[in-house]
C-alpha positions in Angstrom: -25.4 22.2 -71.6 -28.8 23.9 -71.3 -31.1 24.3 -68.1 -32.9 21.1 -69.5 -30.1 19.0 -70.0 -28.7 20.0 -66.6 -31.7 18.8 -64.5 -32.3 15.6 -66.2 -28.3 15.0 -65.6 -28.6 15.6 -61.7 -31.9 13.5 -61.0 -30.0 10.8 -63.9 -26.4 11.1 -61.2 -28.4 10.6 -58.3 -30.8 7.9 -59.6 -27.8 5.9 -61.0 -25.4 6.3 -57.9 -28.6 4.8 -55.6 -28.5 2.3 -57.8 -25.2 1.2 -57.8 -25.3 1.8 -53.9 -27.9 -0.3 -53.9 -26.1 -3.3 -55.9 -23.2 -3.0 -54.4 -24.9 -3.8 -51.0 -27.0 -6.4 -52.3 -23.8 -8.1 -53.5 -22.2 -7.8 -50.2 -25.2 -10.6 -48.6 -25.5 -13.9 -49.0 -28.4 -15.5 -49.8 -29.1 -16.5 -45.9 -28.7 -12.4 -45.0 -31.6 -12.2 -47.3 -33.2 -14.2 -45.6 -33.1 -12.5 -42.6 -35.7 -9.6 -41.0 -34.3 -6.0 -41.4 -36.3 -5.8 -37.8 -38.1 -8.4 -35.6 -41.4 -8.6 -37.6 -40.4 -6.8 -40.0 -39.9 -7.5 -43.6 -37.0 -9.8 -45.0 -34.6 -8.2 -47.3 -35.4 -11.1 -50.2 -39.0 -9.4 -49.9 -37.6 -5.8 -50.3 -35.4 -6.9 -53.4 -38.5 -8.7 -54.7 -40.7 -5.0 -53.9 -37.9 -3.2 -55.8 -37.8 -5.1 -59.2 -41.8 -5.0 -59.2 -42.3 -1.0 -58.4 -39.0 -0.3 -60.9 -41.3 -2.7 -63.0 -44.2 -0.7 -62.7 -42.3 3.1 -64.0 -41.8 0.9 -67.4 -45.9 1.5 -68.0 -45.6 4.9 -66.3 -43.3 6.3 -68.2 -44.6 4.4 -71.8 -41.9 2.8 -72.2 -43.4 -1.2 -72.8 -44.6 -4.1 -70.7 -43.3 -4.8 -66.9 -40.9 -7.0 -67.4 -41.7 -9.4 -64.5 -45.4 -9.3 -64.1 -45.6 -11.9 -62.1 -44.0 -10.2 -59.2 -46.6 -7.8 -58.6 -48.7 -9.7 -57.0 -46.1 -11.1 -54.1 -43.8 -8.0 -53.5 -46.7 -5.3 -54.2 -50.2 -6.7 -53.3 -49.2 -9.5 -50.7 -47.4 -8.8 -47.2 -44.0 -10.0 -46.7 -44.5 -14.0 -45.8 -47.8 -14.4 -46.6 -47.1 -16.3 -50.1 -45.7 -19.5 -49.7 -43.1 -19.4 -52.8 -41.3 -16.8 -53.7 -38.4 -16.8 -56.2 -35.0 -17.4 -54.7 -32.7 -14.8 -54.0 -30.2 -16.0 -56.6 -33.4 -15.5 -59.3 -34.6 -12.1 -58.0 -30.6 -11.2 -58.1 -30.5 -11.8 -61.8 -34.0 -10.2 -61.9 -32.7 -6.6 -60.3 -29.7 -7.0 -62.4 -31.1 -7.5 -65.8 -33.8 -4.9 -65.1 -31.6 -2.2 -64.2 -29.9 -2.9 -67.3 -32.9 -2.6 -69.7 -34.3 0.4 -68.1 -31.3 1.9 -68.3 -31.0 1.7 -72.3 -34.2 2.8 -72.4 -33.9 5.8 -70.2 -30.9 6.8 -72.0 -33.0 6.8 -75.3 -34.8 9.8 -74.2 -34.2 13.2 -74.9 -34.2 15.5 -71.8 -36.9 17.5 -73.1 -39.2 14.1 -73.1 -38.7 13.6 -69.2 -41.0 16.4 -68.8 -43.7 15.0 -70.7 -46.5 13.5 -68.8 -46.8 10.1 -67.5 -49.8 7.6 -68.1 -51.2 7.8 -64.6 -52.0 11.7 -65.5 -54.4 12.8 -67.8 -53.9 15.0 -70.1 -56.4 18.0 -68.3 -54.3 17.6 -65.1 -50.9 17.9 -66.9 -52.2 20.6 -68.0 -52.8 22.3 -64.7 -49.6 20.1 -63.2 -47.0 20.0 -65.8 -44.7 18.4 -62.5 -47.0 15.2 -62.9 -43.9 14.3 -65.8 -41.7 11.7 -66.4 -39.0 13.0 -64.4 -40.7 13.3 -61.6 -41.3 9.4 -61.5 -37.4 9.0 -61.3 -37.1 11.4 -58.5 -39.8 9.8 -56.5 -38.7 6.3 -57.5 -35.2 6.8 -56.1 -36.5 8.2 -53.3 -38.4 4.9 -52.6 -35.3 2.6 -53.8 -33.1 5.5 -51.0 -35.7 4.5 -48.2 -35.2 0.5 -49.0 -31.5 0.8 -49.2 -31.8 2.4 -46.0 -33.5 -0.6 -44.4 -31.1 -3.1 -46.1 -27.8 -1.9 -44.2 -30.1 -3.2 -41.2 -28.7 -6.9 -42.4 -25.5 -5.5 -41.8 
């Protein structure tokens, strides 16, 4: 295993182990723990899962790798405060959302070669990669399971 092939492997361990961390603590709720405020005032943990299917949604156009796969969630778990929509999907729906999602970004992640994760990204253009070559795709998984870390911390709160 080169140098290459080596990095991608850790940030791939780490960013798959928060994952599964993070399922298997979303499994261990019910549907009402959801419900609940990680803090008084504070946002519910439905509205943290719903946050983390649309900014894992948003690395699918980051890193070119097709459409968000739920759109519509942007707007709710991104734009909007937690509570100030009136609907939101259920937990049982945003379950199956996370779920599927991990899935498909998976297979696609595992397409890539490691030398492609340290291309650049879409939000960079190609004069600052230049001068940034860190601005790459890898560094969107780092920083993405950072944010997913920080959230999983906030669910055990439920606990």
């Amino acid at each position: 295993m080169n140098t290459t092939q080596t990095i991608v492997k850790m940030v791939f361990d780490r960013s798959y182990a928060s994952i599964k961390n993070c399922d298997a603590l979303l499994t261990s709720f019910t549907d009402e723990q959801l419900q609940k405020e990680i803090a008084p005032n504070k946002n519910r943990g439905i509205y943290l899962l719903g946050h983390l299917i649309a900014v894992h949604d948003d690395m699918l156009i980051l890193l070119n790798m097709g459409d968000k796969l739920y759109p519509e969630l942007h707007k709710t778990f991104i734009d909007s405060p937690d509570k100030s929509v009136a609907e939101i999907p259920s937990a049982k729906e945003l379950r199956a959302c996370w779920s599927m999602q991990c899935e498909v970004m998976k297979q696609k992640f595992d397409s890539l070669q490691p030398e492609e994760w340290f291309e650049k990204h879409t939000a960079v253009s190609a004069e600052d990669f230049i001068k940034e070559p860190h601005r790459n795709k890898l560094n969107i998984i780092i920083t993405r399971t950072t944010h997913l870390q920080y959230h999983i911390g906030q669910l055990v709160l439920l606990k």
